[in-house]
C-alpha positions as CSV (number, residue, x, y, z in Angstrom):
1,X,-16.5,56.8,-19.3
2,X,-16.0,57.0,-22.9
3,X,-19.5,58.9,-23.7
4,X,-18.5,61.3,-20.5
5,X,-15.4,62.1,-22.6
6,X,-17.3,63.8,-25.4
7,X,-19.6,65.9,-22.8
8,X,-16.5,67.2,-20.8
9,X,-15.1,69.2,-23.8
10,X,-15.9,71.5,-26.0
11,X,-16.1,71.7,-29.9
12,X,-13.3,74.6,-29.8
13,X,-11.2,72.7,-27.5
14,X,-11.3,69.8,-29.6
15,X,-10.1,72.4,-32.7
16,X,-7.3,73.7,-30.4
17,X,-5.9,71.0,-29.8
18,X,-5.8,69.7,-33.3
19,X,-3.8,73.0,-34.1
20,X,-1.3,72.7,-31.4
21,X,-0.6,68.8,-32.2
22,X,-0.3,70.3,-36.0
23,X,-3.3,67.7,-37.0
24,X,-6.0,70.6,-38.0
25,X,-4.6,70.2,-41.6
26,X,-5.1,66.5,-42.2
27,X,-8.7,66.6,-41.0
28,X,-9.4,69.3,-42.8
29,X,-8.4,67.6,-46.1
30,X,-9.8,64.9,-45.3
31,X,-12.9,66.7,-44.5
32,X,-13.0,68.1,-48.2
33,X,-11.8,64.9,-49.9
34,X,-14.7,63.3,-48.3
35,X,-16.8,66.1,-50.3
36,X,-15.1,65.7,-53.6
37,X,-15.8,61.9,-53.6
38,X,-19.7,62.2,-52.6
39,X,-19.9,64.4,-55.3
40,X,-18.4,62.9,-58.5
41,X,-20.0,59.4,-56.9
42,X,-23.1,61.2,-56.9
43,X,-22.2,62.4,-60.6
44,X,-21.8,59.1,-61.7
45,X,-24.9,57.1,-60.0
46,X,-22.5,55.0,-57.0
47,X,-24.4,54.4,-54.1
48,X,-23.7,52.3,-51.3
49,X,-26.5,49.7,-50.0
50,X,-27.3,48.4,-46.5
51,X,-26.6,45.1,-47.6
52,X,-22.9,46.2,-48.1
53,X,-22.6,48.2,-45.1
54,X,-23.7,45.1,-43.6
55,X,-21.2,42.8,-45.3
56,X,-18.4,44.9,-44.4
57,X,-19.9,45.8,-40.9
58,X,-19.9,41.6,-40.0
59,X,-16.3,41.0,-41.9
60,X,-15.0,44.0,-39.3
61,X,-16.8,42.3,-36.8
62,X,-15.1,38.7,-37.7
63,X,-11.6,40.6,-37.8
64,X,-12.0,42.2,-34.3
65,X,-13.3,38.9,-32.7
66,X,-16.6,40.7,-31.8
67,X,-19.1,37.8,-31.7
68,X,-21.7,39.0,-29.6
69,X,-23.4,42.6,-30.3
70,X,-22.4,43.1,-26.7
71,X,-19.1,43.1,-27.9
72,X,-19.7,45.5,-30.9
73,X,-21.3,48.0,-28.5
74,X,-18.8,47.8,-26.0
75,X,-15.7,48.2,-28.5
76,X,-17.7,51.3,-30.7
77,X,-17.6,52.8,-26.8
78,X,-14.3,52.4,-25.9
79,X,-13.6,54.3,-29.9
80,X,-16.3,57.1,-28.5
81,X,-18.6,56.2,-31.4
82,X,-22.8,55.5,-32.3
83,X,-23.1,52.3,-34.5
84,X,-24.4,55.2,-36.5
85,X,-21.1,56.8,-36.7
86,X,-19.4,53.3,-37.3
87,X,-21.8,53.2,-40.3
88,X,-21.5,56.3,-41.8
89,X,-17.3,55.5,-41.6
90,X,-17.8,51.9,-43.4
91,X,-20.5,53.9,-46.0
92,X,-17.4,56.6,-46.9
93,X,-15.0,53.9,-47.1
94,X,-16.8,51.8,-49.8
95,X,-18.0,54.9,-51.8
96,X,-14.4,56.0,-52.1
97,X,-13.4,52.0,-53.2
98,X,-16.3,51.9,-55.5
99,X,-15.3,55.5,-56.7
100,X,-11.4,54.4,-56.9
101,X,-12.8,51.7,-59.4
102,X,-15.1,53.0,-61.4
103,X,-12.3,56.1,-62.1
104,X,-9.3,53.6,-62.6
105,X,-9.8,49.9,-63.1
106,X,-9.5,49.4,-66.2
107,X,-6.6,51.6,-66.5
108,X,-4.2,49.7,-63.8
109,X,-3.4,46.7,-65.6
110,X,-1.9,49.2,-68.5
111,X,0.1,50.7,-66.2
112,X,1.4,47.9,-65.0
113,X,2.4,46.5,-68.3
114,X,3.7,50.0,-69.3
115,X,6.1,50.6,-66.3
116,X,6.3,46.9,-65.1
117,X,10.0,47.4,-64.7
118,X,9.8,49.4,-62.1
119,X,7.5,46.8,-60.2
120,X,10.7,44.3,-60.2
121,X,12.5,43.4,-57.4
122,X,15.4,42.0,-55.3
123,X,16.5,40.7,-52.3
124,X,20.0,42.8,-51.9
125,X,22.5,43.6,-49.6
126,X,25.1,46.3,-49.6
127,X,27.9,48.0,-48.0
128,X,29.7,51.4,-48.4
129,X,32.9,52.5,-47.1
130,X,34.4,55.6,-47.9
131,X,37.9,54.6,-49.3
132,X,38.6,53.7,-52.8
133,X,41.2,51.4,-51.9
134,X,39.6,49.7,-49.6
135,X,36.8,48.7,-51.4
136,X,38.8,47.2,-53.5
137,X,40.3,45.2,-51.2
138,X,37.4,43.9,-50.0
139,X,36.1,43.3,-53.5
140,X,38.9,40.9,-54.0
141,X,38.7,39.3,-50.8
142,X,35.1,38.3,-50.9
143,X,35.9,37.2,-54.8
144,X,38.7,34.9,-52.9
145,X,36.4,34.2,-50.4
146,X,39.0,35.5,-48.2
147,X,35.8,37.0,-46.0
148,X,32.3,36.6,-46.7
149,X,30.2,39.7,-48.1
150,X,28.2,39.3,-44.8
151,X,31.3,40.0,-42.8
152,X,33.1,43.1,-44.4
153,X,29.6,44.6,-44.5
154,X,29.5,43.9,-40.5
155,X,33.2,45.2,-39.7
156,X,33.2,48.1,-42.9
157,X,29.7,49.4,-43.5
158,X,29.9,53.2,-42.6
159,X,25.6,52.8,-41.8
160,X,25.7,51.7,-38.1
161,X,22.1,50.2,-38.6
162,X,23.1,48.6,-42.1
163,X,26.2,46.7,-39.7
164,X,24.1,45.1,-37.4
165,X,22.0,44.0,-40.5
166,X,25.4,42.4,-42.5
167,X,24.1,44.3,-45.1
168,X,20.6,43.3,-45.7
169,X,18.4,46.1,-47.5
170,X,15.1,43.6,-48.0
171,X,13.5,43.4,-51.3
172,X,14.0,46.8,-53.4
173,X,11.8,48.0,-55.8
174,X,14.1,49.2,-59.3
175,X,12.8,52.9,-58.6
176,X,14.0,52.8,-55.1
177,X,17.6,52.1,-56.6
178,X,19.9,55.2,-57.7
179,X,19.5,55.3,-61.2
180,X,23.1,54.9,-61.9
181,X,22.9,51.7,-59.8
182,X,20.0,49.9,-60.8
183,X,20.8,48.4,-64.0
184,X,23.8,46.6,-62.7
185,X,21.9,45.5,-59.9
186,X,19.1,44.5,-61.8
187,X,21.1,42.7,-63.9
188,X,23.3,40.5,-61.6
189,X,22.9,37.0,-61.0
190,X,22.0,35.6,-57.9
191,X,25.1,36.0,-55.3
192,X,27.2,37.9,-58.3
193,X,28.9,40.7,-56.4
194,X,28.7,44.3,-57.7
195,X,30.8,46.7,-57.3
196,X,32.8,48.7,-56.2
197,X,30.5,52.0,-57.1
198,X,31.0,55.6,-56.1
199,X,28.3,57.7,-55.4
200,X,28.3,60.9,-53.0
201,X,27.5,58.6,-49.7
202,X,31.2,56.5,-50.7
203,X,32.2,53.1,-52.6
204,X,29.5,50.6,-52.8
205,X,29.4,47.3,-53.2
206,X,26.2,44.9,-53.7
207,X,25.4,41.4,-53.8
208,X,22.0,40.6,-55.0
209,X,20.5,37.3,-53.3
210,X,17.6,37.0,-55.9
211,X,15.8,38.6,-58.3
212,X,11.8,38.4,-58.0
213,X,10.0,39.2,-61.4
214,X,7.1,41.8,-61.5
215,X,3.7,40.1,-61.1
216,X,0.1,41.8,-60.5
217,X,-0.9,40.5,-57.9
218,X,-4.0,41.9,-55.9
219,X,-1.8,43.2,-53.3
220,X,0.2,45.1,-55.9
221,X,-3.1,45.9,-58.3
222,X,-4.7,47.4,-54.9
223,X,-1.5,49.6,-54.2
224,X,-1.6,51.1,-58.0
225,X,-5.0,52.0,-58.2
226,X,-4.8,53.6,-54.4
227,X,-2.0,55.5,-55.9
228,X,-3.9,56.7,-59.0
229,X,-6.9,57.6,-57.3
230,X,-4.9,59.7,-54.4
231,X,-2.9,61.7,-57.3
232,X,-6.5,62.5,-58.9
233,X,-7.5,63.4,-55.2
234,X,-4.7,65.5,-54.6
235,X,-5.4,67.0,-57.9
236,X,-8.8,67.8,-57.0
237,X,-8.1,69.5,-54.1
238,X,-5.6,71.9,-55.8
239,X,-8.4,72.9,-58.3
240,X,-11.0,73.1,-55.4
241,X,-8.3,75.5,-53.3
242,X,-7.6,77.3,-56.9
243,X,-10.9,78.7,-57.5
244,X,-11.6,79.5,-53.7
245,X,-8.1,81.9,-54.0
246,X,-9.6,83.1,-57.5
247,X,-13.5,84.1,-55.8
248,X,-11.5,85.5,-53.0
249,X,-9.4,87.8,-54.9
């Protein structure tokens, strides 16, 4: 069925519809990413053996539950591809990981110390309201423990959403708090309410449940270096579109 999928359409059909979902784009840089990484690999002797297509071929394989090769074929059908295709797709994957590395490695452990600020966290809460007055009410009343932060952020909050939540924003990253915020958050003790605050959205007030330091750990060194190697990417592809504006003027 799968297979009978590709025969029924055409390449220009395929296109089409691509434009009219608004998808043509992505592909397309996607398309010439994949060129800018073979080349500069290329440039700088990265290859990719069978032996790690293999590896990462079988660790897939261990993910997906596929045991037998009956399986593998029968799930590469059902995602209308050739092992070859599946291949090629692990191949591009691990020259652009290998690429990523060889590029920024050593550079994302300086980073990290440089700007490791902006790596810290906290678990916070918050509510706004939009009076003055009563946010300082409520300031006082939680500081008497006249009502719990929890509850005047579920009766108060002017965020629907942030209600049902009593508050509860998760753990925040320093840059994803408003500048003019984030050292008094960042600087509160664990269950210290801050506040009241006026921004353009109201009066805030915070409580910050605890504060979780910056640490490198793979998770977060992965997320750097993915970052670095898109913004060279990105800049890349504005050169590459540059000098095809330039040659066509």
């Amino acid at each position: 069925m799968n297979n009978q999928l590709k025969i029924l359409m055409e390449p220009e059909e395929i296109i089409n519809c691509l434009k009219t979902e608004t998808q043509l784009k992505e592909v397309c840089i996607k398309i010439l990413s994949q060129r800018i990484i073979e080349k500069v690999a290329q440039q700088k002797e990265i290859s990719i053996s069978p032996e790690e297509i293999e590896i990462e071929a079988n660790r897939q394989r261990r993910e997906k539950r596929l045991e037998k090769a009956s399986d593998t074929l029968r799930w590469l059908e059902q995602q209308m591809l050739t092992p070859l295709d599946w291949e090629v797709g692990i191949c591009n994957r691990l020259l652009k990981q290998k690429l990523a590395l060889k590029l920024f490695g050593k550079e994302v452990e300086q980073f990290f110390v440089q700007n490791r600020s902006e790596f810290e966290q906290v678990v916070l809460y918050q509510f706004v309201v939009r009076d003055e007055k009563l946010a300082q009410e409520l300031y006082y009343q939680i500081e008497e423990s006249e009502i719990s932060f929890y509850q005047a952020a579920r009766l108060h909050d002017i965020d629907e959403n942030r209600r049902y939540k009593c508050g509860y924003e998760g753990k925040v990253y320093r840059w994803a708090v408003i500048p003019q915020i984030a050292p008094l958050v960042f600087n509160a003790s664990p269950q210290q309410l801050v506040g009241p605050i006026k921004t353009e959205n109201g009066y805030h007030l915070f409580m910050v449940e605890d504060y979780i330091p910056a640490e490198l750990t793979p998770k977060r060194y992965q997320e750097i270096l993915d970052n670095m190697f898109q913004q060279w990417l990105d800049a890349e592809l504005d050169y590459m579109y540059y000098n095809f504006e330039l040659n066509k003027s």
